[in-house]
N, C-alpha and C positions, 0 to 999 in steps of 0.2 A: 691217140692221146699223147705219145709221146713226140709224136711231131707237132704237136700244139705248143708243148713245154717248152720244145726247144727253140719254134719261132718266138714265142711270146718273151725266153733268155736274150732273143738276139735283137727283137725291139726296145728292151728295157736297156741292153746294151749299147746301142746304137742312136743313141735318142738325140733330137737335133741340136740340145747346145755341146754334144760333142763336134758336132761342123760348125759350131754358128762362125763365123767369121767375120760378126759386128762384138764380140766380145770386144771392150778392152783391151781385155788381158789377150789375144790373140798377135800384138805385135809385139810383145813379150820386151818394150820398153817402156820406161816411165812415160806416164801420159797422159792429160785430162781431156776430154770430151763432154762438151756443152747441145744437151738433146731436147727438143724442145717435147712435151708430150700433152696429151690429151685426156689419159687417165689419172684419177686423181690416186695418189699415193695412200695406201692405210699405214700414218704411222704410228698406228696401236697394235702391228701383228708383229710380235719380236720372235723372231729367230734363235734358236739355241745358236750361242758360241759369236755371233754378232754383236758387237761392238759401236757402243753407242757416242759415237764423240761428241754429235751436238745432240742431246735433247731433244726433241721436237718442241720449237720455238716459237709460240705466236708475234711478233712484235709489232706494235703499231704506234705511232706517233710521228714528228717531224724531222726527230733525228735519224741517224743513219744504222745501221745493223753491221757489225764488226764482230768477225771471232776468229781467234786463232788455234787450230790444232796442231795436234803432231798424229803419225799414222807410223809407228812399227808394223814391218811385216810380217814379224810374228803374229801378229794378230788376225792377218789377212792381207795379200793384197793388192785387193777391190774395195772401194768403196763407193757410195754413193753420196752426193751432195744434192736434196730437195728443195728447191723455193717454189713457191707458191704464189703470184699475187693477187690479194685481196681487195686491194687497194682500186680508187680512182683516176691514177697518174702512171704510166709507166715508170717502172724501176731500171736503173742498171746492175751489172754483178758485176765484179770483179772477184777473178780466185785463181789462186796459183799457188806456188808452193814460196813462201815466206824470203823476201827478199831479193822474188825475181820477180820480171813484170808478169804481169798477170795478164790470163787470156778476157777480154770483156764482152759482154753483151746485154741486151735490152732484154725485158721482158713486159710485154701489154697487160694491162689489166686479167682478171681473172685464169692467168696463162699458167701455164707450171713449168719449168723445168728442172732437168734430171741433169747432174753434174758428175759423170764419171771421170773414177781416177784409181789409174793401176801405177804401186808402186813396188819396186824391188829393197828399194834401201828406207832407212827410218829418214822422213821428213817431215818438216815444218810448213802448216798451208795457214793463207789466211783467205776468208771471204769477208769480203767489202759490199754491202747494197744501200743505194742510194737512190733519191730521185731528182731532178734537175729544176724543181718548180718549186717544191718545198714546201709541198702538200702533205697534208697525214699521209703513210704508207698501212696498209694491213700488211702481215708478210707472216707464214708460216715455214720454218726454216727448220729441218732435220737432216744428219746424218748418219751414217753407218757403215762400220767396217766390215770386209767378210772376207 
């Protein structure tokens, strides 16, 4: 029994996002990462102590999707940036941290991606999403601190 105990302390110990080394946070400088995924996000399960910058945001129509945040480290920091498209036209993003260029990329219909970003000091981000046709967009768009 007692060697049960102590494997099962040193699994709970040991557990893979202490090695993960796709963390973010693992080059331990500021840094976004644009990940394209295949699972769709629940943004109705809130986290104690997570930090909600953007809302989760449906937006649809022909204009463009603009927000600007700010991310103290006090707060955490990780965060994650969600889009989602909804829509019949590819999207672009744009997102960076406010006043510098920004890193950009596409997104195909129905696609999601995950917009990580590890920061050490208090910054200013903006995301930019648009489409180049000037179609309605669907677009569900949430963030969060941790």
């Amino acid at each position: 029994m007692m060697i049960f105990g102590v494997v099962a302390s040193l699994l709970l110990l040991l557990s893979p996002v202490a090695f993960s080394q796709d963390s973010i946070s693992a080059n331990q400088t500021d840094s976004i990462k644009m990940i394209e995924t295949n699972t769709p996000q629940n943004d109705n399960v809130i986290t104690p102590f997570d930090v909600q910058l953007i809302n989760s945001v449906h937006h649809t129509g022909k204009g463009a999707f603009e927000n600007t945040f700010s991310m103290d480290p006090e707060n955490g920091k990780e965060a994650n940036v969600y889009v989602k498209n909804n829509g019949s036209a590819t999207i672009y993003i744009e997102f960076g941290e406010d006043g510098k260029k920004p890193i950009e990329s596409s997104l195909k219909p129905g696609k999601q991606k995950n917009l990580q970003v590890y920061t050490q000091k208090t910054n200013s981000y903006k995301l930019y999403i648009y489409n180049m046709d000037g179609s309605s967009m669907d677009l569900q768009v949430s963030e969060r601190q941790f």
